[in-house]
C-alpha positions as CSV (number, residue, x, y, z in Angstrom):
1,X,88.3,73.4,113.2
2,X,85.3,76.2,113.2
3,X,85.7,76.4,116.8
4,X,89.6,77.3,116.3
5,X,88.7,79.6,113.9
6,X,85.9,81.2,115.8
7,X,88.6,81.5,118.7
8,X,91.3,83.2,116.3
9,X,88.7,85.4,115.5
10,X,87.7,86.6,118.8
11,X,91.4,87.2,119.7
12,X,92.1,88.6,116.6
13,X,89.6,91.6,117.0
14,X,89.4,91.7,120.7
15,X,86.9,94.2,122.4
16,X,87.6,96.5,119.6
17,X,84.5,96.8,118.0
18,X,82.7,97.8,121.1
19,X,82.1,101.7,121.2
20,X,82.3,101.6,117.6
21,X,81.5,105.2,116.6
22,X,79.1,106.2,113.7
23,X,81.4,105.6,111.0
24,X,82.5,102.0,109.6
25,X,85.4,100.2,110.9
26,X,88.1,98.4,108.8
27,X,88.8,95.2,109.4
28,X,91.3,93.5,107.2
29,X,92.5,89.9,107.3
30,X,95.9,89.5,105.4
31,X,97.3,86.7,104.4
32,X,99.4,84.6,101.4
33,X,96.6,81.6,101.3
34,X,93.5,83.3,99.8
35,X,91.3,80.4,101.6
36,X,92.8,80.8,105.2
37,X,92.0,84.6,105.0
38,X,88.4,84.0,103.8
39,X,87.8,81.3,106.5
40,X,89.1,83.6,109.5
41,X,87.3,86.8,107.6
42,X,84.4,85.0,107.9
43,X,84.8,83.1,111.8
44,X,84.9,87.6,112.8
45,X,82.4,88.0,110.6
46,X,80.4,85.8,112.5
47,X,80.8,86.5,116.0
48,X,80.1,90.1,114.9
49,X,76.9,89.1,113.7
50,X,76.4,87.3,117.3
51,X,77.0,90.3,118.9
52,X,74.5,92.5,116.9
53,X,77.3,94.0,115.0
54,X,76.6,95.1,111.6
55,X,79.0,93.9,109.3
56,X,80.3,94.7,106.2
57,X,81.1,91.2,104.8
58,X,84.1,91.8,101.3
59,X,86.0,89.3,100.1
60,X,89.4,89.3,98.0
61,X,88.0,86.9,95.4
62,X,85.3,89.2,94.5
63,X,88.1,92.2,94.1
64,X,90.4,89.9,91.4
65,X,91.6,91.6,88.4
66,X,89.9,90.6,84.9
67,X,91.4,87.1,84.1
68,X,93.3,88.2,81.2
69,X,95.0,91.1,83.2
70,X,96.0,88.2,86.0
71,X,98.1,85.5,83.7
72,X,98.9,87.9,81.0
73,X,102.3,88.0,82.9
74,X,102.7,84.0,83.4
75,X,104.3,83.0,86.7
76,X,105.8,86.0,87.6
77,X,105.5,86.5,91.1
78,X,105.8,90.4,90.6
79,X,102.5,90.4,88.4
80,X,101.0,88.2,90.7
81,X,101.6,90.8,93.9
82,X,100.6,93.9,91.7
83,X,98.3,92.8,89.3
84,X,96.0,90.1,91.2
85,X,94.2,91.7,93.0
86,X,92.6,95.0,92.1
87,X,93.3,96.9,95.5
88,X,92.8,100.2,93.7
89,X,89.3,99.2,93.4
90,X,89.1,97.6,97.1
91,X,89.8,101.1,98.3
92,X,87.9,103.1,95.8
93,X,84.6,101.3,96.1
94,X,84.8,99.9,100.0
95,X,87.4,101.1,101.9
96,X,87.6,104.7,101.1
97,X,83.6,105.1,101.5
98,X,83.6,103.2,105.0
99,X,86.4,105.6,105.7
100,X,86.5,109.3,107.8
101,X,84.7,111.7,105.9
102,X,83.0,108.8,103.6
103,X,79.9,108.4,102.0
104,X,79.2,104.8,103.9
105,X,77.9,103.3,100.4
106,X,80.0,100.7,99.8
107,X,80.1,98.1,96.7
108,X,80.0,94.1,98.3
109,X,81.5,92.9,95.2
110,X,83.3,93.6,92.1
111,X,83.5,90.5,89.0
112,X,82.6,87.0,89.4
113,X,85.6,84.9,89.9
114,X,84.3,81.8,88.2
115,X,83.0,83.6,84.7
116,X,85.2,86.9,84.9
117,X,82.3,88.8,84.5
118,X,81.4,92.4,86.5
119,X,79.1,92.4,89.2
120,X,75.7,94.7,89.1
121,X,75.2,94.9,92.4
122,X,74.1,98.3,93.8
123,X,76.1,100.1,96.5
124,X,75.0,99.4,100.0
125,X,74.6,101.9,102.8
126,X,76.3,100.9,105.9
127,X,74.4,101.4,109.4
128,X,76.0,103.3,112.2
129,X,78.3,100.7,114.0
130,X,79.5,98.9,111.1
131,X,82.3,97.0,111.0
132,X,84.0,96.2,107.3
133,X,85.2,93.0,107.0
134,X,87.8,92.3,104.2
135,X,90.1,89.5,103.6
136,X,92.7,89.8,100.6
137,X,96.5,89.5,100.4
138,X,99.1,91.9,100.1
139,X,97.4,94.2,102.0
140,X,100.1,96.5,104.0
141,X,101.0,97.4,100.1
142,X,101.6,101.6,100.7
143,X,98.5,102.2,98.0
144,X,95.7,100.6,100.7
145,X,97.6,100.2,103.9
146,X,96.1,103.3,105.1
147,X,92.5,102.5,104.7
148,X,92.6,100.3,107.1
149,X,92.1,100.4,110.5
150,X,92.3,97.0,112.0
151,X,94.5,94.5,110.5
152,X,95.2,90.7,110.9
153,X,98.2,89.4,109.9
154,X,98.2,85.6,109.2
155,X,101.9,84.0,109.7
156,X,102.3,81.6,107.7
157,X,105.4,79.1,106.8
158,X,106.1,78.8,103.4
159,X,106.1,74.8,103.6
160,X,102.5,75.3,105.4
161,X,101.7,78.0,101.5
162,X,103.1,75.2,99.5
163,X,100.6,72.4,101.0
164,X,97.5,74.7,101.4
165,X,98.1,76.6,97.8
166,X,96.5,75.2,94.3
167,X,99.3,74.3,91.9
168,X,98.3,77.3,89.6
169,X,99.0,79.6,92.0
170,X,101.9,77.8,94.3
171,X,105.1,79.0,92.7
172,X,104.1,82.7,92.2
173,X,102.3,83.0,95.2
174,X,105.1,81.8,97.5
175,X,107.4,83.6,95.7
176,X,105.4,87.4,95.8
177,X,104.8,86.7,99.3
178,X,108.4,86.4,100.5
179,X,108.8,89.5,98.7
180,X,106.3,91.3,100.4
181,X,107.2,90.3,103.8
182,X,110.8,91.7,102.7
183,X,109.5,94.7,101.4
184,X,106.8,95.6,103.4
185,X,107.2,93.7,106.6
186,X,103.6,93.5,107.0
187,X,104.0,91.8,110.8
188,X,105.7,94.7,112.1
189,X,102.4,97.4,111.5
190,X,99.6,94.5,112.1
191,X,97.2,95.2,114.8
192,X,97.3,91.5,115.3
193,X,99.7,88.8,114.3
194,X,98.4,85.4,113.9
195,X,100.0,81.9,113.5
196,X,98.5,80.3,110.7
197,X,100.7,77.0,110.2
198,X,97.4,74.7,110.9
199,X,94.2,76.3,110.4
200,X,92.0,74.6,113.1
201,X,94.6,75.4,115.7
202,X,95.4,79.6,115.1
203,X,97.7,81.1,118.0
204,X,97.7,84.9,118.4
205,X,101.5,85.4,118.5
206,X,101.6,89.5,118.9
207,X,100.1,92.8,118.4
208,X,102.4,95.2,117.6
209,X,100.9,97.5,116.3
């Protein structure tokens, strides 16, 4: 199963972090099972590192909204694709600063997801040749789409959502994610497209982008 990931990951970014130039790269992975997108997130992550990349590890769990903010709003799947995630924040305090023109300090994480508590952490500065790594969902969403440069979409079924997600999260989940491929049609502007049905056996499927 690592290996398949590992694979998906290679495909997934492709030579593209070769003649990186001295600013960051932005990596996203994108996709409605928060797991899956961690797992691949990391599997790029790691053959970065291999290569002597510098990475820029973030991950979506670590950019949730406080927990109150996140089931104020029950299971509606609206509140779940605006209000989950604090993509306002992803951007502000990673994206943006990796970005043209940017500072390169970037913040690794955000609030604890187990206690709901803020981070200290102090900002990092990125070396030259960094590449940002970022899993999360919803993120072809007009108010981060473009601070990114590099983005992975996973394709997934929404039988294959229903078995991988936790029952808190199932109904909403499924639901805001059939939503945003309507609204958004993330596929359509992904530099990569990935079929996610079975995680140890990912199939790039198209980069349209």
């Amino acid at each position: 199963m690592q290996a398949g990931r590992r694979a998906a990951g290679r495909q997934a970014l492709g030579d593209r972090e070769q003649g990186t130039p001295a600013g960051a790269v932005r990596l996203a992975v994108d996709g409605p099972v928060p797991q899956d997108g961690a797992d691949l997130a990391d599997a790029v992550a790691d053959v970065l590192a291999r290569r002597a990349v510098p990475v820029a590890r973030v991950r979506g769990e670590h950019f949730l909204r406080a927990r109150s903010i996140r089931l104020e709003h029950g299971e509606d799947p609206d509140a779940y694709a605006e209000l989950w995630y604090d993509l306002s924040a992803l951007r502000r305090e990673v994206l943006d600063p990796l970005g043209p023109g940017g500072s390169q300090r970037w913040l690794p994480r955000l609030r604890d997801p187990v206690t709901d508590r803020p981070f200290r952490d102090a900002a990092q500065l990125a070396p030259a040749g960094t590449v940002a790594v970022v899993d999360a969902t919803f993120l072809a969403r007009w108010e981060i789409a473009d601070a990114v440069d590099l983005r992975v979409h996973l394709d997934v079924s929404a039988a294959a959502q229903s078995r991988r997600l936790p029952d808190p999260l199932r109904s909403r989940a499924t639901q805001a994610w059939a939503r945003y491929l309507e609204d958004f049609d993330p596929a359509s502007s992904a530099t990569v497209v990935v079929r996610y049905e079975r995680p140890g056996h990912p199939a790039v499927t198209g980069s349209p982008a």
